[in-house]
C-alpha positions, -999 to +999 in steps of 0.1 A: +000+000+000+012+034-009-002+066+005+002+099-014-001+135-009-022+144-038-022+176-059-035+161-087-060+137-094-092+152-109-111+135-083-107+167-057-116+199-054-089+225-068-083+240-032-078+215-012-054+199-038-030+229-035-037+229+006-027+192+004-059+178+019-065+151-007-044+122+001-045+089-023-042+056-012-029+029-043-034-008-030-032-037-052-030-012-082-063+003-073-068+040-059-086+051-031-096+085-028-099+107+004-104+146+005-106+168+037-124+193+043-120+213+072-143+231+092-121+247+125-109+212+144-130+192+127-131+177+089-156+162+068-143+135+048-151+129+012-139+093-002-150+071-031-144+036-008-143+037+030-115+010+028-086+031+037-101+057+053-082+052+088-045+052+070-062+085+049-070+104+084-035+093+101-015+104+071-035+138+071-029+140+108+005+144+098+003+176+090-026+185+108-031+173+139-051+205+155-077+182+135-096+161+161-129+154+147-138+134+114-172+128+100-186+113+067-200+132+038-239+129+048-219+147+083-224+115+104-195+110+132-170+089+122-139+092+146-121+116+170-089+121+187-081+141+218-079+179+217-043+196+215-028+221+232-022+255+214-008+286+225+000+322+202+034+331+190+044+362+171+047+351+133+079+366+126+098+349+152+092+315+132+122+301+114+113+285+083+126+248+076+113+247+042+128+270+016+103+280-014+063+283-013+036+271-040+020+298-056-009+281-067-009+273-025-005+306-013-036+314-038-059+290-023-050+306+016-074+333+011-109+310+007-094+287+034-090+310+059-123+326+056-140+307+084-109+286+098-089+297+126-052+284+117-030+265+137+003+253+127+031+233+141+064+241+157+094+226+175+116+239+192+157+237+181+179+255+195+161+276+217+144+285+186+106+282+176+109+262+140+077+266+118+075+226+106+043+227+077+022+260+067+048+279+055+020+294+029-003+297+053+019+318+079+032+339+043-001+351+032-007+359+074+023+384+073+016+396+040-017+408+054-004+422+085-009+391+108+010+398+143-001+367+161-008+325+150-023+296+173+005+268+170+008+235+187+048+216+195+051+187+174+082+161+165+101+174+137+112+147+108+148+134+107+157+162+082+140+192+099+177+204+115+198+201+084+169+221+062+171+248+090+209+252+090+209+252+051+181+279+049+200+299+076+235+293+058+213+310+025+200+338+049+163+329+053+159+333+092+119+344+081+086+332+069+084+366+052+114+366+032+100+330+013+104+328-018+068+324-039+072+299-067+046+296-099+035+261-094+054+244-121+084+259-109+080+242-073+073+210-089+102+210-105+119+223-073+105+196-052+115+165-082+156+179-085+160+184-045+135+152-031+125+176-004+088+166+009+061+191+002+050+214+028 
């Protein structure tokens, strides 16, 4: 079984492709399909098989884990986890540990954050606050003047430290100084380096 992090099957929604919510599962050469769509801590989850749907939710969970709540398309309950704890941090203390951002992301930030309250997650490395996914997200929050984001402490992946010492070593110490890619530029970014999407 292989899970991806799909941006595009024609299956989902355009935003929540480039917000990577749509995650596909391929099993025995077949493809499962499983879209989130979020709604504050909780997520309604679209799907063409209910197979998979426990590997979809723990591999979104991954990068959103502020998500507790999960219910089926008709809005029936289907699963929860325990709440997190958040707390506010000042956006422009957050190191980045990714280095470029998709535009066609960044474009989809606006409609998402109309009713959403974002949370993010950090780490901490070297007495430093480390912004691990929602680079985008925090980007379009500065460019509008954002002072303040909800975050929660999470476990950085096994890469996390050497991305940060190469994005300071290329003098990005901010989310606000990110780079914003057109989105087959980023592609192509993300295919030469390997790096995982953000």
């Amino acid at each position: 079984m292989k899970i991806i992090r799909d941006r595009i099957d024609s299956f989902y929604t355009f935003d929540n492709k480039a917000l990577g919510n749509c995650f596909t599962i391929v099993d025995d050469d077949k493809k499962y399909h499983y879209e989130f769509e979020i709604h504050g801590m909780d997520s309604k989850v679209i799907y063409d098989n209910i197979l998979h749907i426990k590997d979809a939710i723990a591999a979104f969970r991954k990068y959103n884990k502020q998500i507790v709540r999960f219910y089926n398309s008709d809005r029936s309950f289907y699963f929860a986890y325990d709440d997190i704890h958040t707390f506010k941090l000042p956006v422009d203390i957050l190191q980045p540990s990714k280095f470029f951002i998709d535009q066609n992301k960044y474009d989809a930030i606006e409609k998402y954050l109309e009713n959403e309250r974002l949370v993010v997650p950090v780490t901490i490395i070297d007495d430093e606050y480390v912004l691990l996914d929602g680079h985008a997200r925090v980007k379009y929050l500065i460019d509008n003047y954002v002072k303040m984001i909800d975050v929660y402490l999470d476990t950085p992946d096994m890469d996390c430290q050497n991305r940060v010492y190469i994005a300071k070593e290329n003098n990005l110490f901010k989310v606000k100084n990110m780079e914003i890619l057109p989105h087959e530029e980023y592609l192509e970014y993300l295919s030469q380096t390997g790096v995982l999407d953000d």
